[in-house]
C-alpha positions in Angstrom: -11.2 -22.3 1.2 -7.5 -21.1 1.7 -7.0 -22.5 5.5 -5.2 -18.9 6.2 -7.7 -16.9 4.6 -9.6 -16.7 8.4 -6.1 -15.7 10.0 -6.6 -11.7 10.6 -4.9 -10.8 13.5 -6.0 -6.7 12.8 -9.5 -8.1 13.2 -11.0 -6.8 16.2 -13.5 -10.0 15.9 -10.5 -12.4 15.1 -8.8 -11.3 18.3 -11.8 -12.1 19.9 -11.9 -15.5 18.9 -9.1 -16.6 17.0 -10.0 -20.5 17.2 -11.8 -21.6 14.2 -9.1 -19.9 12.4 -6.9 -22.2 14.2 -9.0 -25.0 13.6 -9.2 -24.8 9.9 -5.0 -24.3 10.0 -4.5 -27.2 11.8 -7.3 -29.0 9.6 -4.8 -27.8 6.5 -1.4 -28.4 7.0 1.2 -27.8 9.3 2.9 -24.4 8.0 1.5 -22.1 6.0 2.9 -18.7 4.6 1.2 -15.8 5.6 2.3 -12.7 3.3 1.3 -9.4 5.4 4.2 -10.5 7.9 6.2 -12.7 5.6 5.8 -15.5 8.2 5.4 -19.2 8.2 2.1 -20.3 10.7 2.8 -23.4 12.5 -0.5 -24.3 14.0 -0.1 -27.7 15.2 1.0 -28.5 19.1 3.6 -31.2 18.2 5.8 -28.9 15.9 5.4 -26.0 18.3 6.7 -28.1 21.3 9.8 -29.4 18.8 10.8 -26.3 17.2 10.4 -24.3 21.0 13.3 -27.1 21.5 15.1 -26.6 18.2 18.4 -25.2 18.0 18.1 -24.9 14.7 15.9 -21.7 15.4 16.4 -18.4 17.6 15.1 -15.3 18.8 17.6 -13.8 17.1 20.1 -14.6 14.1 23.2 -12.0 14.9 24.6 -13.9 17.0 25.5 -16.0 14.1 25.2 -13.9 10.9 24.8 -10.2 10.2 21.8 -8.3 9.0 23.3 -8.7 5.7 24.3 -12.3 5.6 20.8 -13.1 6.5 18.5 -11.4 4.1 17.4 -8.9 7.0 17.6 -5.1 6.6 19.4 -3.5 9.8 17.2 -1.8 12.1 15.7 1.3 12.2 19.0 3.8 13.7 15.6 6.0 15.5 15.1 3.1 17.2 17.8 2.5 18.0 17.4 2.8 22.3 14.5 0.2 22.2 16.8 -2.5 20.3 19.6 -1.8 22.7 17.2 -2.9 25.4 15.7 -5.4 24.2 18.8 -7.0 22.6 20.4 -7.3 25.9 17.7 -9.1 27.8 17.3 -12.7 28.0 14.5 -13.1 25.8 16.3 -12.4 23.0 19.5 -13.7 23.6 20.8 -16.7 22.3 24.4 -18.9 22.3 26.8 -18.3 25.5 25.3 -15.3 26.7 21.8 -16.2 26.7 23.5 -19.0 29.2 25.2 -17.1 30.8 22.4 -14.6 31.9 19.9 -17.4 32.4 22.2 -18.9 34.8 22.8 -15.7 36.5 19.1 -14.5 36.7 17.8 -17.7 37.3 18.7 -17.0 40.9 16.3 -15.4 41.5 13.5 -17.5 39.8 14.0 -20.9 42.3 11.5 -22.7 44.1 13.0 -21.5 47.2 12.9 -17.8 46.6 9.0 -18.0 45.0 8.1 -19.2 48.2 9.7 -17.1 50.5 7.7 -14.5 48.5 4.4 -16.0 48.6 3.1 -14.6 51.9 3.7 -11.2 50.4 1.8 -12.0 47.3 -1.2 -13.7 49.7 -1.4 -10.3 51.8 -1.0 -8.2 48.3 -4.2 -10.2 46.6 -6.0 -10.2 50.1 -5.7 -6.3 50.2 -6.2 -5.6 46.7 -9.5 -7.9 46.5 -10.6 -6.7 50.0 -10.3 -2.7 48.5 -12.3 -4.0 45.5 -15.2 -6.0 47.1 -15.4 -2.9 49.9 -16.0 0.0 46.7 -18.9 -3.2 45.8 -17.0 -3.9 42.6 -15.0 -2.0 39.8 -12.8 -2.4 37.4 -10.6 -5.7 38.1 -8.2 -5.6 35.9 -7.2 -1.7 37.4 -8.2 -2.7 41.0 -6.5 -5.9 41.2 -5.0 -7.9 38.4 -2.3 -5.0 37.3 -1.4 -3.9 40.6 0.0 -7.0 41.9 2.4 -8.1 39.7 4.2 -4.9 39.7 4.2 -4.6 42.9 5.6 -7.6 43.1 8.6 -7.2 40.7 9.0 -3.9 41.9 9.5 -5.3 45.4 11.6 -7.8 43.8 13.8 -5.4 41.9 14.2 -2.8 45.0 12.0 0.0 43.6 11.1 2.3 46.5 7.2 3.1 47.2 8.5 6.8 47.2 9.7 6.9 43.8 7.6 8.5 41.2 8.7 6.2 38.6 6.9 3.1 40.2 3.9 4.3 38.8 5.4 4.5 35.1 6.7 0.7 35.4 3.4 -0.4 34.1 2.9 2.4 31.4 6.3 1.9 30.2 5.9 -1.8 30.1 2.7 -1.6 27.7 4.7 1.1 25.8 7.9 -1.5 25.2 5.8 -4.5 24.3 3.5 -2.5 21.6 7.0 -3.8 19.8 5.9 -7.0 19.4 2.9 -7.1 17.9 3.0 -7.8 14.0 4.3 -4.8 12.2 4.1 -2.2 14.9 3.3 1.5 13.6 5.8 4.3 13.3 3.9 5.9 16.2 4.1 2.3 18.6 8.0 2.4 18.2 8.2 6.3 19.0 6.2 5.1 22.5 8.3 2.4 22.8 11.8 4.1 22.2 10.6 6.7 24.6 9.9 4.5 27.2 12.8 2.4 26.7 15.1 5.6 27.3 13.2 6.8 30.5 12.6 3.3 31.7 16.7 2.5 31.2 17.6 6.0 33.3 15.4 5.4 35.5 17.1 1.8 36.3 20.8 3.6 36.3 19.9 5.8 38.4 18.5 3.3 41.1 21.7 1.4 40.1 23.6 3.9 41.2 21.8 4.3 44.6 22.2 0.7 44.7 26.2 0.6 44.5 26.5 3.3 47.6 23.5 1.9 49.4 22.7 -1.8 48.6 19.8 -3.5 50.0 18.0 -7.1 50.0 16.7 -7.4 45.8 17.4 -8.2 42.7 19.2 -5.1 41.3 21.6 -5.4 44.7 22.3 -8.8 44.0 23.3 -8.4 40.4 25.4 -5.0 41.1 27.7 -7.9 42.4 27.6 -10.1 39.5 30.9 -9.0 37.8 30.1 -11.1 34.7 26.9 -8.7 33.6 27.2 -5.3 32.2 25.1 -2.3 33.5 23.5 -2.5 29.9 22.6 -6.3 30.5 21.5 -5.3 34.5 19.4 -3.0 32.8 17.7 -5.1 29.7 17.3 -7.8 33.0 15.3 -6.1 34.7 12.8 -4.6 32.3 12.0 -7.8 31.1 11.5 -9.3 34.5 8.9 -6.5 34.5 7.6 -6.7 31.0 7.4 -10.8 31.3 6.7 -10.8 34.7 3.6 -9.0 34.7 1.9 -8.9 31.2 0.8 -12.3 31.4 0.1 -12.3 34.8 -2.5 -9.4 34.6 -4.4 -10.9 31.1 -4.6 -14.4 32.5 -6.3 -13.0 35.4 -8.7 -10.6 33.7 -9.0 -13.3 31.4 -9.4 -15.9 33.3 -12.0 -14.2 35.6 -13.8 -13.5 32.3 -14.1 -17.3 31.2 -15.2 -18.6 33.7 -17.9 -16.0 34.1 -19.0 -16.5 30.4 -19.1 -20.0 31.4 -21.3 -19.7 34.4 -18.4 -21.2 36.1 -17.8 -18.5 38.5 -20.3 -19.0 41.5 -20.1 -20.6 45.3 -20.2 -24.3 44.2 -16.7 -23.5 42.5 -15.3 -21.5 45.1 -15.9 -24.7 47.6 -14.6 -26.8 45.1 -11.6 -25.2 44.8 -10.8 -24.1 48.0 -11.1 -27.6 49.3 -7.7 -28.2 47.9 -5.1 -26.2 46.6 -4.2 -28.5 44.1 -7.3 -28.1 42.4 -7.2 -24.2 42.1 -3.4 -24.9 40.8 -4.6 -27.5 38.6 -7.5 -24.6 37.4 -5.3 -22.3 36.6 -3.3 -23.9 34.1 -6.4 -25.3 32.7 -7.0 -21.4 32.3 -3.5 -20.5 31.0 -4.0 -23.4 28.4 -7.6 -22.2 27.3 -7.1 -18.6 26.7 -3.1 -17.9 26.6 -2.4 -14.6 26.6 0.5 -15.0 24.7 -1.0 -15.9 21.7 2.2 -16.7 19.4 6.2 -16.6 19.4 8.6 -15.7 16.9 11.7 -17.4 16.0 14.2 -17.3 13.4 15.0 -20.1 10.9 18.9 -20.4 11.0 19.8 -23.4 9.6 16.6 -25.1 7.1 14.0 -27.0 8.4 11.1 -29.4 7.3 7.7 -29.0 8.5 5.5 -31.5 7.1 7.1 -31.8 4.0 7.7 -28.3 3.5 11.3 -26.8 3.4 11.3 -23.4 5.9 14.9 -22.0 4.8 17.5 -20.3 6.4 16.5 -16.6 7.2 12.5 -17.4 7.2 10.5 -16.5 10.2 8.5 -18.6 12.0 5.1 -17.8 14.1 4.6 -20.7 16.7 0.9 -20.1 17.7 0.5 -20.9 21.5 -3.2 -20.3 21.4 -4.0 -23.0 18.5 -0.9 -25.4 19.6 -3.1 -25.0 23.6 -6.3 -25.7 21.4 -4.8 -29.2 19.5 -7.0 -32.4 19.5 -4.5 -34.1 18.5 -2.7 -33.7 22.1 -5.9 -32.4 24.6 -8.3 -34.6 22.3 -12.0 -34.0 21.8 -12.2 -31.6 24.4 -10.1 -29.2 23.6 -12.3 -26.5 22.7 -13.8 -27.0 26.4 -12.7 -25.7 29.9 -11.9 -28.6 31.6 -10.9 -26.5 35.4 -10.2 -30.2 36.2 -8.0 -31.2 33.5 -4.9 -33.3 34.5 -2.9 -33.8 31.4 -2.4 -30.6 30.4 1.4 -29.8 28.6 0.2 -26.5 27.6 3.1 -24.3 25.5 2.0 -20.8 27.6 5.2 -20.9 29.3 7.2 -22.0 25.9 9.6 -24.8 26.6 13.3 -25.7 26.0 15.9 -23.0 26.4 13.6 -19.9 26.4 10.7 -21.5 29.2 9.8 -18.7 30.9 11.5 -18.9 34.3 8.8 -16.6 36.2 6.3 -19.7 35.7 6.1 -20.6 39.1 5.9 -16.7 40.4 2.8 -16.3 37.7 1.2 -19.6 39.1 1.6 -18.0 42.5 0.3 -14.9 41.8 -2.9 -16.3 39.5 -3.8 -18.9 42.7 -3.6 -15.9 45.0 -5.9 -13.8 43.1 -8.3 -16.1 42.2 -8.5 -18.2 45.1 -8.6 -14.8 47.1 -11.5 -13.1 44.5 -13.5 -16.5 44.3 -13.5 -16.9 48.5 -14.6 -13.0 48.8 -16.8 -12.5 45.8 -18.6 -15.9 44.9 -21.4 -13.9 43.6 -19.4 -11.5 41.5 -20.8 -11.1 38.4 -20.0 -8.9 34.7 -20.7 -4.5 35.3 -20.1 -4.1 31.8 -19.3 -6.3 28.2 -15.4 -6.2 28.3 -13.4 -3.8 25.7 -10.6 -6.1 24.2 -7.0 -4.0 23.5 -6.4 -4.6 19.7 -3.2 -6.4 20.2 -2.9 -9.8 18.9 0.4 -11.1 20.2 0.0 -10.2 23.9 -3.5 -10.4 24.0 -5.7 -8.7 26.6 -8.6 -6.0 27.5 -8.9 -2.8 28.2 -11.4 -2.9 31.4 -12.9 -5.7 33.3 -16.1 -3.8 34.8 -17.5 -6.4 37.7 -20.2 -5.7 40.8 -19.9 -7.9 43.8 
């Protein structure tokens, strides 16, 4: 049987389970073409965590070639507002201005500053949970696991309580990152250009209030930064939204959901944990690892590579798949189909590595130990309302509702 032949990611069922599709990839080769997105699959864990590292690859190519020296069709002029966004932002920069960005924004990402924020996060999950084991249960994804990461990185970014737009940074977020699944509809890039131009006057606006009035966040601290642009200010800040939060809120709906399917969730575990916050850290990145909610991550070929004997040339893509790389037994070994919530050797690729490693790790981490360790010390007997409803998304990978009673 064709080892790619399982890979379906429009499947509602392969999206529920993608991993004997990544089994049987890694079990046949180590890149495979896929024709529907004209992609190579690289399914094992040691080639993901080399070509994350590979200079030979990038987000983007234009920094080095234009569309037409590399094979590639401009984009689309309509959508033109969301590629002006997203161009901008770290993500998708590469050469000296990725550095220089990183080195700007990664300010704001230290040890240091996550810390100071912490107590907030603790009183944030503490208030949210509290709300939701009060109603006797609810929808925890809604009740808990979106609000708190935007809350946080609106606090971070300045965005006032009072403005009406706070409650469109997570609409507008889903909207924007509809982009990256595999060949997006006509329809997903109308929702995303349109939230790309309200979410980008919305932030020049509050940059403008920001130049006259300046307070203690982000979007004060870069106004002063004479090395960005307002465009790049902009594109900054909507990816510390769109990255900030998105994995946040499916790894916790997620990860509430595994260890619930698993039986795991109950008062034995809640002791256990609890005991030692290293061991609810250490569970949390065993939950990140198991399920990642970024599920693969694109990257240009710019110069040729070998994978395994085959040639991947110039102007290829390539899809790095997190969720089988997290899965390898050739790097977690025979148990890496099971959740081990005590796992210590655990180089999981959720986070990416090399240039492009997510710098909000250690704010996710904080925010996933608040929220479990909070929901697992108030609702040890919480238990499923309802079968979850997955989104259809592949790529960013999440559900709709998580339904719970406590």
């Amino acid at each position: 049987m064709d080892a790619v032949a399982a890979f379906d990611p429009w499947s509602p069922e392969f999206v529920a389970d993608p991993y004997p599709a990544y089994a049987a990839l890694r079990e046949g080769g180590r890149a495979h073409w896929y024709g529907p997105t004209r992609q190579w699959l690289v399914p094992h864990h040691a080639d993901v965590s080399a070509l994350l590292r590979d200079r030979r690859l990038g987000r983007t190519y234009t920094h080095r070639f234009t569309h037409e020296e590399f094979g590639r069709a401009a984009p689309d002029p309509l959508h033109e507002p969301f590629h002006t966004l997203n161009d901008h932002g770290l993500l998708d920069l590469e050469g000296a201005d990725h550095t220089r960005i990183r080195r700007l924004v990664s300010k704001a990402f230290t040890p240091r500053t996550v810390e100071k924020l912490a107590p907030t996060v603790r009183e944030l999950a503490a208030g949210l949970v509290g709300e939701l084991v009060a109603a006797g249960g609810g929808d925890l994804q809604a009740a808990v696991a979106e609000p708190l990461p935007v809350a946080v990185i609106a606090a971070m970014l300045g965005v006032p309580e009072e403005d009406e737009e706070r409650a469109m940074l997570r609409p507008w977020s889903a909207a924007i990152c509809g982009m990256f699944e595999l060949n997006p509809s006509e329809e997903t890039a109308r929702r995303a250009v349109r939230a790309s131009v309200e979410f980008s006057d919305y932030l020049r606006e509050l940059i403008a209030r920001r130049r006259s009035d300046p307070g203690d966040d982000l979007v004060s601290a870069l106004i002063g930064v004479e090395e960005l642009t307002e465009q790049e200010m902009i594109s900054t800040c909507v990816l510390l939204l769109n990255a900030g939060h998105e994995a946040t809120v499916n790894t916790a709906t997620g990860g509430v959901w595994t260890l619930l399917r698993h039986g795991r969730w109950d008062a034995s575990l809640a002791a256990e944990l609890s005991s030692d916050p290293g061991k609810l850290s250490t569970a949390v990145d065993e939950l990140l690892r198991y399920d990642t909610p970024l599920q693969m991550f694109e990257r240009w070929v710019l110069d040729d590579i070998e994978i395994g004997g085959t040639v991947v040339p110039r102007g290829a893509e390539v899809a790095l798949l997190f969720g089988s790389a997290n899965r390898d037994p050739a790097r977690f070994g025979p148990t890496a189909d099971a959740l081990d919530l005590a796992r210590a050797d655990n180089p999981h690729v959720t986070f990416g590595a090399g240039v492009h490693y997510c710098l909000g790790a250690p704010l996710a981490r904080l925010e996933l130990t608040a929220v479990l360790g909070e929901l697992l010390r108030r609702a040890p007997g919480m238990r499923l309302a309802a079968d979850p409803v997955r989104r259809p998304g592949y790529v960013i990978r999440g559900f709709e509702s998580l339904l719970v009673e406590v």
